[in-house]
C-alpha positions in Angstrom: 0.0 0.0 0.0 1.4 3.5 -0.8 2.3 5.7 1.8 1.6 9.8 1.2 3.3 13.0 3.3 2.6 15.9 2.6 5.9 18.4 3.6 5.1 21.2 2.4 8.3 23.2 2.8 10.2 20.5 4.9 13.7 20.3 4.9 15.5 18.7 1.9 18.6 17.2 1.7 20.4 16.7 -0.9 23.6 14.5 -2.9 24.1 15.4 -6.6 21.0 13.1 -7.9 19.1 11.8 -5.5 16.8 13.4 -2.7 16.1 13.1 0.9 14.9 14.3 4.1 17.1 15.4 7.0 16.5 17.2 10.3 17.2 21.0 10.9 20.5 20.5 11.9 21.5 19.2 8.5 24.5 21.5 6.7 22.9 22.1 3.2 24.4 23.7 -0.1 23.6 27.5 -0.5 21.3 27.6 -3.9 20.8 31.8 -4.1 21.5 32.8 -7.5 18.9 32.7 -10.3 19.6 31.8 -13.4 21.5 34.7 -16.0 18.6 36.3 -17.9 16.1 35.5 -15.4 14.2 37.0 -12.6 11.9 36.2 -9.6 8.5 36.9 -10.0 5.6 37.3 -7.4 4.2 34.1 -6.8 1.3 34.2 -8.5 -2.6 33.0 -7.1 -5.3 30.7 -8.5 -7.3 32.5 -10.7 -4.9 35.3 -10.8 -4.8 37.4 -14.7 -1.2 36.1 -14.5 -1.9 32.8 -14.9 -4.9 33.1 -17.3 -2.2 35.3 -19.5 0.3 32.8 -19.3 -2.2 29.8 -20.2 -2.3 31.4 -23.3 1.2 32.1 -23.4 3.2 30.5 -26.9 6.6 30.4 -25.0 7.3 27.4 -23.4 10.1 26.7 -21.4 12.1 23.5 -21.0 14.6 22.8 -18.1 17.4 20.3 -18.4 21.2 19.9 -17.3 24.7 20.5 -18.0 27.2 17.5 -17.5 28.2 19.3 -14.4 24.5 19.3 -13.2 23.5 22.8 -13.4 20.2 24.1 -14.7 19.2 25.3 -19.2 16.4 26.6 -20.0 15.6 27.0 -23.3 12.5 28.0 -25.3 10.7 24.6 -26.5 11.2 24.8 -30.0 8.5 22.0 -30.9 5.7 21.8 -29.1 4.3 17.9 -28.0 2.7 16.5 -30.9 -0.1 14.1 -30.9 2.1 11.5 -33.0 5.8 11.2 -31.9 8.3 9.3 -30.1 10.1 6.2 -30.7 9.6 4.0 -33.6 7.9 0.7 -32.8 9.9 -2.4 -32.7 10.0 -3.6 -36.2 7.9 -7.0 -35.4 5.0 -5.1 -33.8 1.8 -3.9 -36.0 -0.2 -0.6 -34.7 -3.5 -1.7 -33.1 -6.7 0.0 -32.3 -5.8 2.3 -29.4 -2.6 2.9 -29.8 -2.4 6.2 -30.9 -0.6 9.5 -30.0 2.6 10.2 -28.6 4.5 6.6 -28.0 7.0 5.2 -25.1 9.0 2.1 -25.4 10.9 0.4 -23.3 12.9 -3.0 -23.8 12.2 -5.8 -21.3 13.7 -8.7 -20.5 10.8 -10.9 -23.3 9.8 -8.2 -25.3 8.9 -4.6 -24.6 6.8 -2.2 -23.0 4.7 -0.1 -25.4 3.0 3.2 -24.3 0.9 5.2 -26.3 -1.1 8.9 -25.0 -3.2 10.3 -27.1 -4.8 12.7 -25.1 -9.0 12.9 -25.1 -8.5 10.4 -28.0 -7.2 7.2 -25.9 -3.7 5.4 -25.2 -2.8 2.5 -23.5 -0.1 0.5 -22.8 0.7 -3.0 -24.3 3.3 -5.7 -23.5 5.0 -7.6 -26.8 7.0 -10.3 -27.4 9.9 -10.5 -29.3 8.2 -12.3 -32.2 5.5 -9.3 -32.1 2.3 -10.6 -29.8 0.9 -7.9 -28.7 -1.5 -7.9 -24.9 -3.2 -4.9 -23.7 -2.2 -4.1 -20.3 -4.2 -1.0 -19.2 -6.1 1.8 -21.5 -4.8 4.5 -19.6 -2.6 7.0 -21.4 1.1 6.4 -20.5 3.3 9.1 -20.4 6.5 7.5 -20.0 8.9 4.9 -18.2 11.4 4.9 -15.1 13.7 2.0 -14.8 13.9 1.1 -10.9 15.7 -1.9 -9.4 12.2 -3.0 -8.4 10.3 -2.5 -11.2 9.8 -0.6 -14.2 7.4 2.8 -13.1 4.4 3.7 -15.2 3.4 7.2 -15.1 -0.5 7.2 -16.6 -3.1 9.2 -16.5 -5.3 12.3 -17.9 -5.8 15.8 -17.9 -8.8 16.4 -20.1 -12.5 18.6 -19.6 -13.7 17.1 -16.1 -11.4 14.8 -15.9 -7.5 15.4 -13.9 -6.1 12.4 -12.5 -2.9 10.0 -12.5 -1.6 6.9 -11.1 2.3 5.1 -11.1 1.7 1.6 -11.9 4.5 -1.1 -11.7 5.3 -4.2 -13.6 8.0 -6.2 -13.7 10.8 -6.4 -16.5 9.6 -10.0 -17.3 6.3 -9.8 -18.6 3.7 -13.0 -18.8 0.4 -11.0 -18.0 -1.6 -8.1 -17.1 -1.6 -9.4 -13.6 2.0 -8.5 -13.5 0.8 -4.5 -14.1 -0.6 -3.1 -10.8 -0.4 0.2 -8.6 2.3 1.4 -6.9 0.9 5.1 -5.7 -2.5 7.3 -7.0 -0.8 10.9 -8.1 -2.6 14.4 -7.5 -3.2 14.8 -10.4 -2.1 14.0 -14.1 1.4 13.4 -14.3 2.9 16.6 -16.7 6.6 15.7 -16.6 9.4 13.4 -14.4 13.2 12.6 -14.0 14.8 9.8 -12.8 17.0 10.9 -9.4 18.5 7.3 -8.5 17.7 3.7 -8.5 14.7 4.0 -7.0 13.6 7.6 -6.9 11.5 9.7 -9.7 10.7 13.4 -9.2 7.1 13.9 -10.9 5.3 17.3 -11.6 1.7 16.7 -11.9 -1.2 19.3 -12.5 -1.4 19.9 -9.0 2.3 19.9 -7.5 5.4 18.4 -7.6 6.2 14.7 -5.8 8.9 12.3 -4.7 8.1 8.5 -5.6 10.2 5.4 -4.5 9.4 2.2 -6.2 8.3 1.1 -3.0 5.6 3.4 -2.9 6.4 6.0 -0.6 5.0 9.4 -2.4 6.9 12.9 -0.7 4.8 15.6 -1.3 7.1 18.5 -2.1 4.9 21.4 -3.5 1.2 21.7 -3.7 0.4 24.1 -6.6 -2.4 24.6 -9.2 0.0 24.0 -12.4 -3.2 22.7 -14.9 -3.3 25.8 -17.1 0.7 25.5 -17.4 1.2 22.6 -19.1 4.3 21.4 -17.8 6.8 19.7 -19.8 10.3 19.1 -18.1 11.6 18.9 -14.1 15.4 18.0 -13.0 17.1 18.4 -9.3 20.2 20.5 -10.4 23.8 19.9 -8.5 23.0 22.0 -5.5 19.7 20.9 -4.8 17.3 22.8 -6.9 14.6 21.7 -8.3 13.4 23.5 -11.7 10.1 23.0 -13.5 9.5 24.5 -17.1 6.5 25.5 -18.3 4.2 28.2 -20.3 5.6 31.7 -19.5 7.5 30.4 -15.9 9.6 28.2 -14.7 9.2 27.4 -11.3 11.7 26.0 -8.7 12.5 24.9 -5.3 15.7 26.3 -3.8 17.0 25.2 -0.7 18.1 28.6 1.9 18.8 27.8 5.8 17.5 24.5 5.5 14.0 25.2 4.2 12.4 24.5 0.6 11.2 27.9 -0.7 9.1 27.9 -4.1 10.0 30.8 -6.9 8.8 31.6 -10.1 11.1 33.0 -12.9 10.3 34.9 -15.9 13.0 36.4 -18.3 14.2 39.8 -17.3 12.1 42.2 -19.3 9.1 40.3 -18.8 7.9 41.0 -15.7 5.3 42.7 -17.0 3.0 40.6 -19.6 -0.8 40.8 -21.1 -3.2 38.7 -23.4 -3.0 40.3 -26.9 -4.9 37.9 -29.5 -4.2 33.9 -28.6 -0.7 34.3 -26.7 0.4 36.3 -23.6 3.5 39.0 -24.4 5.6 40.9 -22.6 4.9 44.7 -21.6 7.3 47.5 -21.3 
């Protein structure tokens, strides 16, 4: 059975990729300087005419890292598409349902085959190496971690009244779909994650960011209303920061005195920014 707690800003501690908790006494890395070309912006509320500019914001910003760990962010040149991703394994023949953007993973007797296509289905199947293909679950997948446990599912959907996400489990050698089941129910739809170590996964959903374990343990890092942000990349950089990109923002998590305080960035010169036609722009 999972296991949630909710920290809010609870102490993290910190080695270059993987994440725990520690007590107040803890000696943690200084993480003050934002990124060059960036600035902190006022944490925006729900509801706020920020956010309903930046829904509409064509800017999207995608975190990553430099070999020596630090945070990039760049503009997202190509926007998710409803059809991309890895080519299937040549042996394997599109089905009904499988559809949209596609995740595969090689197993130890065939692969692991993820499909999300948004409001219009996904799935994820299991197929042999000669090409069988069996339907596991029809939720949409949104991509694979690799633990020593387990390969992690992250499913789910964000769509009309529907917002919700799971991390299912199954084992690298496949025989059924009894082998798939649930490891921890998310927050919300799962937006974007990043592997921190064996057995770790950082995962923004639409409603906060988390810390899974493949033994189902879910850390509760930030609760925050990210639906109308569409996020689309998260890392933990070398000193401890966490970055989220995203429409208009990125968002982090910076450690200072042994506390977890959230930021929002926008470039410098767009502090200022208002809806003109279908995208949000910068004032002067």
């Amino acid at each position: 059975m999972s296991q949630t707690r909710l920290l809010g800003f609870a102490v993290l501690v910190t080695t270059s990729a993987t994440l725990y908790l520690g007590g107040s006494g803890a000696q943690l890395p200084a993480s003050e300087a934002v990124p060059a070309g960036w600035t902190i912006y006022q944490t925006p509320t729900d509801g706020s005419n920020s956010l309903r500019c930046a829904n509409y914001s064509q800017k999207e910003w995608r975190v990553s890292l430099s070999d020596a760990g630090q945070a990039n962010i760049a503009l997202l040149s190509e926007p998710h598409t409803k059809s991309s991703g890895p080519v299937l394994p040549p042996s394997v023949k599109l089905q009904w349902g499988m559809l949209g953007r596609r995740s595969n993973l090689r197993v130890k007797n065939g692969w692991l085959l993820g499909f999300d296509g948004g409001e219009f289905g996904g799935g994820l199947w299991f197929a042999t190496l000669d090409g069988k293909t069996e339907q596991l679950s029809e939720e949409n997948v949104h991509g694979f971690v690799e633990t020593t446990q387990g390969v992690l599912v992250f499913v789910g959907l964000d769509h009309l009244g529907t917002d919700s996400g799971r991390v299912l489990i199954v084992p690298y050698s496949v025989t059924s779909k009894t082998d798939l089941r649930t490891l921890v129910d998310l927050d919300g739809a799962p937006e974007a994650f990043t592997k921190l170590s064996a057995d770790t996964a950082l995962v923004i959903t639409t409603h906060g960011i988390s810390r899974i374990t493949s033994a189902g343990v879910t850390e509760r890092l930030l609760s925050r209303n990210f639906g109308m942000l569409y996020p689309n990349s998260i890392v933990l950089s070398s000193d401890g920061t966490i970055y989220a990109g995203m429409r208009l923002f990125v968002v982090r998590l910076v450690l200072r005195s042994g506390k977890s305080t959230e930021e929002w960035l926008v470039p410098q010169g767009c502090e200022k920014f208002h809806v003109r036609g279908f995208d949000c722009v910068c004032s002067k």
